[in-house]
N, C-alpha and C positions, 0 to 999 in steps of 0.2 A: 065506216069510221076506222080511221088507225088510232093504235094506240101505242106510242114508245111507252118501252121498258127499262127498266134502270137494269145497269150490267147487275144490281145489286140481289135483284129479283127473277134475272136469267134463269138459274141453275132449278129454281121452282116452274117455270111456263110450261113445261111439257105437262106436269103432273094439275099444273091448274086449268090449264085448257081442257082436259079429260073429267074436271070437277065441272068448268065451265059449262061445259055440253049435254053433261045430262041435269042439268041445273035449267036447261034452257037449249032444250034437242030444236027446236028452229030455228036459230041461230046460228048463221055458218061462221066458219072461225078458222082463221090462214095466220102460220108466222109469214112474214116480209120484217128483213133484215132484221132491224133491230127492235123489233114492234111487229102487234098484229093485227089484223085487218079480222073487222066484225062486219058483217053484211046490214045489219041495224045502225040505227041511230039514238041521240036521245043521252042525256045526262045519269038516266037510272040504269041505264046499258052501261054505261062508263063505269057508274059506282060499282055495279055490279061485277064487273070482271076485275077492276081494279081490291074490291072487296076480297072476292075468290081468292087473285095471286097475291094478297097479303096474309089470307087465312095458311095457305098450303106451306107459307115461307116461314111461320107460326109452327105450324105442325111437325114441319122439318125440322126447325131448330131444337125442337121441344121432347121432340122422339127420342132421345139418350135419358132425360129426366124421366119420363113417363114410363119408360124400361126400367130404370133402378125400383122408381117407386114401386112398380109391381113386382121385382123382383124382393123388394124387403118384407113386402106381405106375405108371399108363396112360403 
C-alpha cells in the first residue's frame, strides 16, 4: 500500500516511521517520493500510520508548551 503525505506532515515522517515500527515490528515501511510504501494492506493499516504521523506532528508542535510548563514547576 502507498501512502502520500501532505508536504504538511513531511518534517514529522522520519520520527513517525520509527514510532510506526515498533508499534507494528512486521510491518515493513519504505519512503518513495512523496509517500510511503507499507508492505500490508487494509484500512486499520492506513488509520494506523496515518494516526501515528498526526500523533508525532502533535508532539512536535507541542514540545516548546510542555517545556515552559515544566520549567514553571521546577
Amino acid at each position: 500500500m502507498i501512502i502520500k503525505v501532505q508536504p504538511v506532515f513531511a518534517p514529522y515522517l522520519d520520527e513517525a516511521i520509527v514510532r510506526f515500527s515498533y508499534l507494528h515490528p512486521g510491518v515493513e515501511i519504505a519512503i518513495e517520493g512523496d509517500g510511503v510504501s507499507l508492505d500490508g494492506d487494509g484500512p486499520e493499516l492506513l488509520a494506523a500510520f496515518q494516526h501515528t504521523l498526526y500523533r508525532q506532528k502533535i508532539y512536535r508542535e507541542t514540545e516548546g508548551i510542555r517545556l515552559r510548563m515544566l520549567e514553571s514547576l521546577l
